[in-house]
C-alpha positions in Angstrom: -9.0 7.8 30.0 -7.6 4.6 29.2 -4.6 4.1 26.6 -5.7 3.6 23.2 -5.1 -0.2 22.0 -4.2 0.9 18.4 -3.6 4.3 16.7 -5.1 4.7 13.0 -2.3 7.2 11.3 -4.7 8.6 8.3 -2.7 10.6 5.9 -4.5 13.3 4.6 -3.9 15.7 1.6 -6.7 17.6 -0.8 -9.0 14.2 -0.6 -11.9 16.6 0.5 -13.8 14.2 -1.3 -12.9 10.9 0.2 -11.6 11.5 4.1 -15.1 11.4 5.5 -15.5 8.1 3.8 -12.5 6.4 5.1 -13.3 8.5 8.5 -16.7 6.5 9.1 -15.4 3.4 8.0 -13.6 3.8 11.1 -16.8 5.3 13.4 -18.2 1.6 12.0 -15.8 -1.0 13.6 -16.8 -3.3 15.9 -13.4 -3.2 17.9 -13.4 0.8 20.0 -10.0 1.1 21.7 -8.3 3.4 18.9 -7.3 7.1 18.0 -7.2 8.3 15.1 -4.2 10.5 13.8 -5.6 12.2 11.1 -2.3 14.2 9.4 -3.1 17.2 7.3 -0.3 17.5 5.0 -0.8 21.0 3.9 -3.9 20.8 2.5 -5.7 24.0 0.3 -8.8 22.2 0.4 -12.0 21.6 3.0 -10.3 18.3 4.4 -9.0 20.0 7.2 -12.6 20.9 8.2 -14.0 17.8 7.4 -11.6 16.2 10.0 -12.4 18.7 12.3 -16.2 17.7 12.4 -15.2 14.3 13.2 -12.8 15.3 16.3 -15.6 17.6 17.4 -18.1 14.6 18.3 -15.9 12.3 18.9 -12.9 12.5 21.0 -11.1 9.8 19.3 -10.3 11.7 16.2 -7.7 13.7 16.4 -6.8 16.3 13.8 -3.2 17.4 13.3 -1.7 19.5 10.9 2.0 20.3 9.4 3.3 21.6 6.2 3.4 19.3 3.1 6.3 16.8 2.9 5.0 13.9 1.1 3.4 10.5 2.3 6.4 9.5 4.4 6.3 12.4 6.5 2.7 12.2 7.1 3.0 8.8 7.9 6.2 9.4 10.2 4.6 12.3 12.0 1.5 10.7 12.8 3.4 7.3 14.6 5.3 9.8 16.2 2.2 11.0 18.2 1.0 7.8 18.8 0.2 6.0 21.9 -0.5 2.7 21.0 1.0 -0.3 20.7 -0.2 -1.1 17.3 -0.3 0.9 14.4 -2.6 0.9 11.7 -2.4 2.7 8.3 -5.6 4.4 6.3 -4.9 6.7 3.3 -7.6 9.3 3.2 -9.4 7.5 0.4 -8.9 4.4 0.7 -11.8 2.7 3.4 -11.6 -0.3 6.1 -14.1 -3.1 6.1 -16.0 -4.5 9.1 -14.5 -5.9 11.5 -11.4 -5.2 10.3 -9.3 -3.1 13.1 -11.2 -6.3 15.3 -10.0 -9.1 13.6 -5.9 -7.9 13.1 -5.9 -7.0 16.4 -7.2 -10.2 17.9 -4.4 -12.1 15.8 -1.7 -9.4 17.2 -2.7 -10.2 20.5 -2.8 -14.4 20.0 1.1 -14.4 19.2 3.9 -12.2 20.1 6.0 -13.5 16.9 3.6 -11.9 14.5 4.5 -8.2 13.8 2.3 -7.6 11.0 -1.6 -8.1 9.9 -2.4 -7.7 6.7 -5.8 -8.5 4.3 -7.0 -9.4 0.6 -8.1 -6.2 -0.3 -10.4 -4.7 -3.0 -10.0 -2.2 -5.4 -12.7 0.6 -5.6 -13.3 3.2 -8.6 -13.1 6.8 -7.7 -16.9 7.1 -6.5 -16.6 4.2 -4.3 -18.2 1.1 -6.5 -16.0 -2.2 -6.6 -14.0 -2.9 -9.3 -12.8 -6.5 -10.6 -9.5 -5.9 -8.9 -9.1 -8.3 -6.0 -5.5 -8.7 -3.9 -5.2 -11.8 -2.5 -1.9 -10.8 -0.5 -0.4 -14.2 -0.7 3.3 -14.1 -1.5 4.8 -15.7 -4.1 7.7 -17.3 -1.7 7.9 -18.9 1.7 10.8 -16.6 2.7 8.7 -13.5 3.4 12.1 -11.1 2.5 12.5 -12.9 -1.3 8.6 -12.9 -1.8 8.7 -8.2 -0.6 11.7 -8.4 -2.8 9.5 -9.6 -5.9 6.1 -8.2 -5.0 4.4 -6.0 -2.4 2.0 -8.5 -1.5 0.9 -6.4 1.3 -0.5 -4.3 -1.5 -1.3 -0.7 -0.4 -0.4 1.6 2.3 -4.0 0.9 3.6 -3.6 -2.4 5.0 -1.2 -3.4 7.3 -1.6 -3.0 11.1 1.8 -3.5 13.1 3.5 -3.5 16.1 4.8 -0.1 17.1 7.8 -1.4 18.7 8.6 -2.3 15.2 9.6 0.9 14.1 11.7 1.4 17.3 13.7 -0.8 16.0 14.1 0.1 12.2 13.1 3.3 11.8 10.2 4.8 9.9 9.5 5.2 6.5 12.4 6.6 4.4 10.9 10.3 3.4 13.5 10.0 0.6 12.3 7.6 -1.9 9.1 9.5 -4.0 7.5 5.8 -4.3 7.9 2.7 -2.7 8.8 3.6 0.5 6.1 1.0 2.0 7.6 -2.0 0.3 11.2 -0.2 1.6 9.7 0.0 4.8 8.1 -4.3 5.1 11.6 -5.1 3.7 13.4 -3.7 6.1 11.1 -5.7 8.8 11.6 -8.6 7.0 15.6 -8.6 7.0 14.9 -8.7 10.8 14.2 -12.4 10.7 12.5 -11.5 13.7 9.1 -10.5 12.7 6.0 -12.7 10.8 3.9 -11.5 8.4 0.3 -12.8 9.2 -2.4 -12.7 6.2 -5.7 -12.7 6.4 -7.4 -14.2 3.4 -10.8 -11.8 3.8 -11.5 -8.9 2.1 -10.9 -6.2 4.7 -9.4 -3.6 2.9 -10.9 -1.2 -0.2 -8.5 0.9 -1.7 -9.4 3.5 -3.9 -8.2 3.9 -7.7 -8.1 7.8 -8.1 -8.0 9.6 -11.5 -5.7 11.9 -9.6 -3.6 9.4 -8.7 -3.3 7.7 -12.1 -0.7 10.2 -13.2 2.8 8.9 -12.5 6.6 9.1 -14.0 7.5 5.7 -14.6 11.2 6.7 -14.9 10.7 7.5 -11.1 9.1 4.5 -10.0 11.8 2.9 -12.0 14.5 4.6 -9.6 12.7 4.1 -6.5 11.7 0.5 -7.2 16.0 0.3 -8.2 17.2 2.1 -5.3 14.8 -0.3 -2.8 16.1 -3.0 -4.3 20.2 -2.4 -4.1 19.2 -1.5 -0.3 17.9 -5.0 0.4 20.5 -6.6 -1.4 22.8 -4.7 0.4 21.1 -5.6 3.8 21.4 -9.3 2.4 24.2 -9.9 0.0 22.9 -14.0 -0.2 19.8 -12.8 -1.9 21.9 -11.0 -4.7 23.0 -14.3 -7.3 19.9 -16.1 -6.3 16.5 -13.8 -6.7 18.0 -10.7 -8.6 17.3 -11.6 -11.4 13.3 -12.5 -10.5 13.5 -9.2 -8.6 14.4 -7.4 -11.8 11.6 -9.6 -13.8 9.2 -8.2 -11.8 10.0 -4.8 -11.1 10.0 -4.6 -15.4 6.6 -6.4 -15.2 5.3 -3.5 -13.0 6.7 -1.2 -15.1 5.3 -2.6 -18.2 1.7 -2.1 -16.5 1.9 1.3 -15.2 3.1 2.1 -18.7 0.0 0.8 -20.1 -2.1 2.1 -17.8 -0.4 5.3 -18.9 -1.1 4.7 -22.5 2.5 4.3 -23.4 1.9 0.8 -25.5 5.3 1.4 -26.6 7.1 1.5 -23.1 5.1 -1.4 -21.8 6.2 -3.5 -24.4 10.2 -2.8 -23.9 9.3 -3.5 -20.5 7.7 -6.5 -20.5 10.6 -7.7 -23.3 13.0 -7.2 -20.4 11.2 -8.7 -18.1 11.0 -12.1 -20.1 15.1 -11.5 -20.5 15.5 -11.2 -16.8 13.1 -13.8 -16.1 10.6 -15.5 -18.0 9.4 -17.9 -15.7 7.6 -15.5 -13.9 4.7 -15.9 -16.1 4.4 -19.1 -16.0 4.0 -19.3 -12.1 2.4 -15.7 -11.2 -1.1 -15.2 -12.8 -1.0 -11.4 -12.3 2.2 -11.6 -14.4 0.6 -13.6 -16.8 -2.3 -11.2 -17.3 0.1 -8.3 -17.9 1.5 -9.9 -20.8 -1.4 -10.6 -22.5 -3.0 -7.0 -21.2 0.5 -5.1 -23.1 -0.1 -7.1 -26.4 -3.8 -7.1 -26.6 -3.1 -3.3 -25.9 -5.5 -1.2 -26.3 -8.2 -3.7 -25.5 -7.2 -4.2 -22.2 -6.9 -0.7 -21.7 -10.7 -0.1 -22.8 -11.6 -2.7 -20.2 -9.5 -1.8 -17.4 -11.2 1.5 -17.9 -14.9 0.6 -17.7 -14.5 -1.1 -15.1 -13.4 2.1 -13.4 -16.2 4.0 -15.1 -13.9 6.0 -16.4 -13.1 6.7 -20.3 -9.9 7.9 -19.4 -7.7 6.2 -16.7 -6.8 3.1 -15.3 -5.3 1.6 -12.5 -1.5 0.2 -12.0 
């Protein structure tokens, strides 16, 4: 057998519910030269037999298993069994769109500068049905580093498809951090200078909003999003007096939404106050930061909204 073009690395813990929907999202794409790493990370639900019905019929799935140890080490253990030269990413329930695995691959093999394909992407509620949430994945700055410094505008671990070389030369993802660790990860590329970041403008990504994974510590987020932030500054000192300050704007505007979407009017608000200290005009020029102000003082409105449009009554997503 030939060598796989690309190897999918799908994450996999307790989504019983979801992996054979992101599975045959992959059984659907046009492009066929892939595996498919599927990593069980300790799982006490059916997903490890689910996976096994794919790898039984088709010899492109691959099933492998390991104790739990968080989304990095999934992630990490799956690229280390890889045999490709690209690398794609899937969360177990999040889904690919036709032609997607085609498409990012093509533009991988047109130029040898670009290291990473990435797409707009599409949020989906928790039983699959699209939501009003659309990522368009276009940064907010030229310089891909100060734009990953603001904003992931990669968006979700479900997206990006990149050169396996890549982490040869930086390393994987930091099994450390309890969030963040993908925007740690494209940041670390990015202070390469070496590698571009090539966006597709097409929807080719659906990522899932989970009621399960609507529960969050925002204190922790706060010290992961802190502690990925020092590191790039400390990888490139000349960002520090110029973009900290925006950096800081918008990591409080993140903040400010999870807190609402947590219910925690009163935290978003402090949040969102900070962020206009740090930075105000970062609601003039970024919509999505616009949107969260208004959302946090037309609270709870925007809550109520947020959360039919999930079809849900009691989460919402960050």
């Amino acid at each position: 057998m030939s060598t796989p073009e690309v190897s999918v690395v799908v994450p996999a813990y307790n989504v019983e519910k979801y992996i054979a929907d992101a599975l045959s999202s992959l059984e659907r794409q046009s492009f066929s030269n892939f595996e498919v790493l599927v990593v069980d990370d300790g799982s006490s639900d059916r997903t490890p037999e689910i996976i096994k019905s794919f790898s039984d019929r088709d010899s492109r799935f691959k099933l492998l298993q390991k104790p739990n140890g968080g989304l990095s080490s999934a992630r990490n253990y799956g690229i280390r069994h890889a045999q490709s030269e690209y690398i794609a990413l899937l969360d177990g329930d999040d889904i690919y769109g036709l032609g997607k695995l085609a498409n990012h691959v093509t533009r991988l093999r047109s130029s040898p500068q670009i290291g990473i394909v990435y797409s707009a992407s599409q949020a989906i509620s928790d039983d699959g049905t699209p939501t009003f949430i659309r990522l368009s994945g276009k940064p907010i700055k030229r310089d891909p580093l100060a734009a990953l410094l603001c904003k992931n505008f990669i968006g979700h671990g479900s997206n990006a498809i990149f050169r396996r070389c890549i982490v040869d030369e930086i390393g994987g993802f930091d099994e450390t951090l309890r969030s963040c660790e993908d925007v740690d990860f494209w940041l670390r590329i990015a202070a390469t200078k070496k590698w571009h970041f090539y966006r597709e403008p097409k929807v080719y990504s659906f990522y899932r909003v989970r009621p399960s994974g609507l529960s969050f510590d925002v204190q922790e987020m706060k010290a992961s999003q802190l502690r990925v932030i020092i590191a790039a500054c400390k990888r490139c000192p000349e960002l520090i007096d110029s973009l900290l300050p925006t950096a800081y704007a918008y990591m409080s505007r993140y903040l400010a939404r999870l807190s609402l979407t947590a219910g925690d009017v009163t935290s978003a608000r402090k949040f969102i106050n900070l962020a206009l200290v740090c930075d105000r005009t970062i609601f003039l020029l970024d919509p999505r930061s616009l949107l969260t102000l208004v959302s946090v003082y037309l609270a709870p409105l925007s809550q109520l909204a947020i959360r039919r449009s999930l079809g849900s009554g009691k989460d919402t997503p960050s």
